[in-house]
C-alpha positions as CSV (number, residue, x, y, z in Angstrom):
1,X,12.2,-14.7,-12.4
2,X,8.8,-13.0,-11.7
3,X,7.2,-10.1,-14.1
4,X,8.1,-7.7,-11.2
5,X,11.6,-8.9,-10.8
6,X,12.1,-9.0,-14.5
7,X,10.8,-5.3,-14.8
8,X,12.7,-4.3,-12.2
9,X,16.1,-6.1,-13.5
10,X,15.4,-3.8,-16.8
11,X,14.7,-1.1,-14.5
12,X,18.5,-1.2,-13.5
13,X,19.9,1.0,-16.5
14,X,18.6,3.9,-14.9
15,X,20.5,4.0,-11.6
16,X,23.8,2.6,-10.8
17,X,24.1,-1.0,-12.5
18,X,24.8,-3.5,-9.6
19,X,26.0,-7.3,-11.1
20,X,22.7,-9.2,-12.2
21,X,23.3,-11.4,-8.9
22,X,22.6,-8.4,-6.5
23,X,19.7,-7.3,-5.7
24,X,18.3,-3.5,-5.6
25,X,17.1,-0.9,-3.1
26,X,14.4,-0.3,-5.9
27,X,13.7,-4.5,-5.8
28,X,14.4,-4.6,-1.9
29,X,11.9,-2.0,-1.1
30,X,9.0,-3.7,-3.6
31,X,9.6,-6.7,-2.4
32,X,9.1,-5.8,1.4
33,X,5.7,-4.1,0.4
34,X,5.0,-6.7,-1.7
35,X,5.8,-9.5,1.5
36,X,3.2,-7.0,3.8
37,X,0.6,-6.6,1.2
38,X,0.7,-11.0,1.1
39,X,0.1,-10.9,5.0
40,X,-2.4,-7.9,5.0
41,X,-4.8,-10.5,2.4
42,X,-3.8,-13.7,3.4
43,X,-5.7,-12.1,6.7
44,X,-9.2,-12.1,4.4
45,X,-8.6,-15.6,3.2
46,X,-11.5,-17.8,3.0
47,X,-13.7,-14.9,4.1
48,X,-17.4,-13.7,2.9
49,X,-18.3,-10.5,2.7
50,X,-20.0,-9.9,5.5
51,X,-17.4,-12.0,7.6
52,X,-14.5,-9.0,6.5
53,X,-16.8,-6.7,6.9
54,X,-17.3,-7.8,10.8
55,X,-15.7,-5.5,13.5
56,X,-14.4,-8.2,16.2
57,X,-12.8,-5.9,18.6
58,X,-12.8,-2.6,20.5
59,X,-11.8,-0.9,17.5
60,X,-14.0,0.2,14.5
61,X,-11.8,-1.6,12.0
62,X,-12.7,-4.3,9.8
63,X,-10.7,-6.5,7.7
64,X,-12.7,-5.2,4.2
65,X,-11.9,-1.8,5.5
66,X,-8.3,-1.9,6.1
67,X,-8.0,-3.3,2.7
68,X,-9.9,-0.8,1.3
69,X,-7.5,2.1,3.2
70,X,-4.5,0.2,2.5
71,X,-5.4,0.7,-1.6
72,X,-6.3,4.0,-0.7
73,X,-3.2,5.4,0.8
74,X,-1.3,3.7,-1.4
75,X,-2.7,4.5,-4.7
76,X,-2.8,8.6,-3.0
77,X,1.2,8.1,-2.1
78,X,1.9,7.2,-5.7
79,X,0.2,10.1,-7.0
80,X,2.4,12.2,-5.2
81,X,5.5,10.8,-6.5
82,X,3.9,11.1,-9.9
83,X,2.5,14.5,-9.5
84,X,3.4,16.4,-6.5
85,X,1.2,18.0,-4.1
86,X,-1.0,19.1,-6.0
87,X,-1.9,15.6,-5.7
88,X,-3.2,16.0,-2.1
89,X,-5.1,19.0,-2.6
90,X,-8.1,19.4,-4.8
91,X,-10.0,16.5,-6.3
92,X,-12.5,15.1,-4.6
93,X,-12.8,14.9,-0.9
94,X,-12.1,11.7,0.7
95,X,-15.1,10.6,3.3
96,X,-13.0,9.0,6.3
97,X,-15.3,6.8,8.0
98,X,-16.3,5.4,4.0
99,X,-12.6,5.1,3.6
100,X,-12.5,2.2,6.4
101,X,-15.2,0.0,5.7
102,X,-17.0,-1.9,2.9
103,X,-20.2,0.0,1.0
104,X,-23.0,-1.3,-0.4
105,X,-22.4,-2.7,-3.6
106,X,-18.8,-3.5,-2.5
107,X,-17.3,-6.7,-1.9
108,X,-14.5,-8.2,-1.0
109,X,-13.3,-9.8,-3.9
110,X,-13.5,-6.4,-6.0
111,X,-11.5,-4.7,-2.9
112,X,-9.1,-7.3,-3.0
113,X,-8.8,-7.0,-7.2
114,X,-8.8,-3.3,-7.0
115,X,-5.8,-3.7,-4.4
116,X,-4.1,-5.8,-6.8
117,X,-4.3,-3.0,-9.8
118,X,-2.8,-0.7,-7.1
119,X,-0.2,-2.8,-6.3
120,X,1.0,-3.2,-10.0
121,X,0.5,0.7,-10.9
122,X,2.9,0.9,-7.9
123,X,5.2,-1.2,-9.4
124,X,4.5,0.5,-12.8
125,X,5.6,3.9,-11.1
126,X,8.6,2.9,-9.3
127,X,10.6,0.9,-12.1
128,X,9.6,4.3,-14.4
129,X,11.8,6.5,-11.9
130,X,15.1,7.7,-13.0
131,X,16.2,7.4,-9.2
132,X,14.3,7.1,-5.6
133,X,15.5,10.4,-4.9
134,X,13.1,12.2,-7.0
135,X,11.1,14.7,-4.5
136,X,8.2,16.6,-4.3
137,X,7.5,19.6,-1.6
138,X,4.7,17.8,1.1
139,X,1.3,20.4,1.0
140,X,0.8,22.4,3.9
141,X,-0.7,20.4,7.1
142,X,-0.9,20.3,10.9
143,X,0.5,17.2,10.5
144,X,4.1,18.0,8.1
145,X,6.6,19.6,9.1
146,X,7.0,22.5,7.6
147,X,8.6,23.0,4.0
148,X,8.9,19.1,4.2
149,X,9.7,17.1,1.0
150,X,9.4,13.8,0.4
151,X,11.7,11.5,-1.4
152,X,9.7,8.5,-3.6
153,X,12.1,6.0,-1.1
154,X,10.5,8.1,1.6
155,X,7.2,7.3,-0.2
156,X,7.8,3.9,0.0
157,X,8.8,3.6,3.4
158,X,6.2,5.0,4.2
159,X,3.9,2.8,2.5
160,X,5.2,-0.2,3.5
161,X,5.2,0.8,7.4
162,X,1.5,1.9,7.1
163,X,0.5,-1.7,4.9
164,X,2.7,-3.5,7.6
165,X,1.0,-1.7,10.5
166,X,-2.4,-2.7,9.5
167,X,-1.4,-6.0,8.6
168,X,-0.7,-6.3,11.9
169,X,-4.3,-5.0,12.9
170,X,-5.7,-7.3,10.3
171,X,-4.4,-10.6,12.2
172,X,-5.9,-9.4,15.6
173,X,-8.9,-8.6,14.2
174,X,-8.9,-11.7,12.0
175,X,-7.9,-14.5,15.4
176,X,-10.9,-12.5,17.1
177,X,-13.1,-13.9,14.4
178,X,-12.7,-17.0,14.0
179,X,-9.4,-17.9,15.6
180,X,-7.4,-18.0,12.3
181,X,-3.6,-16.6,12.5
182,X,-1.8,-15.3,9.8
183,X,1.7,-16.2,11.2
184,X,1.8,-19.0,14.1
């Protein structure tokens, strides 16, 4: 049994206790992010720093920059679950185009490793819940509907279809480098 699975397993007190056997939406839904977030770095494998920093396509994506975003978003969803909107508004404003692609002084290794203390502070988060249908009102943007909330499962999901999305981005842009596949 894993750390995570082990947390989550104690976790189970504070929701409906399924037999030890069965598994859990709160395990099923870290364990799909935790399958995507695999495939989004086994992209970078082998890589330098320049290498997943290359754009290889059309696009103005990079490999070190999707990582980087992917940590991002994440590490901004989990805020909200922990603290609401406020969460999203105030603070410090986020630079897009930095938000894609590796700085000076960056490297891959420290995106990867601060990716890594994301993914734990998730997991950190999620097993702390009393339930997944803890909510929080979504601030006011062009681009929520209006007097939206979201649920921390709704969190989730949504952080698992945006790290699966650019895993998927991360393979293509990966095979256009130097031919390597993640799946296949």
């Amino acid at each position: 049994m894993t750390a995570l699975s082990t947390t989550i397993t104690q976790d189970a007190s504070l929701t409906d206790t399924p037999p030890a056997h069965a598994s859990t939406e709160r395990s099923d839904l870290l364990q799909t992010l935790a399958t995507h977030r695999f495939f989004l770095k086994f992209t970078v494998r082998d890589l330098s720093d320049e290498q997943a920093g290359r754009q290889t396509t059309v696009s103005a994506l990079n490999l070190a920059g999707l990582i980087k975003h992917v940590t991002t978003t994440e590490e901004f969803w989990m805020r909200f679950v922990v603290e609401g909107a406020v969460a999203m508004t105030g603070g410090e404003e986020v630079d897009w185009p930095d938000h894609f692609r590796m700085l000076e002084g960056e490297t891959l290794a420290g995106l990867l490793e601060r990716y890594d203390e994301v993914a734990r502070r998730t997991e950190e988060i999620v097993a702390s819940l009393p339930h997944l249908d803890l909510s929080h009102p979504l601030p006011e943007a062009p681009w929520f509907e209006p007097g939206a909330r979201w649920s921390a499962r709704r969190v989730l999901l949504h952080v698992i279809a945006e790290t699966s999305q650019h895993a998927g981005h991360a393979d293509i842009i990966r095979e256009s480098l130097d031919g390597a596949k993640t799946m296949g």
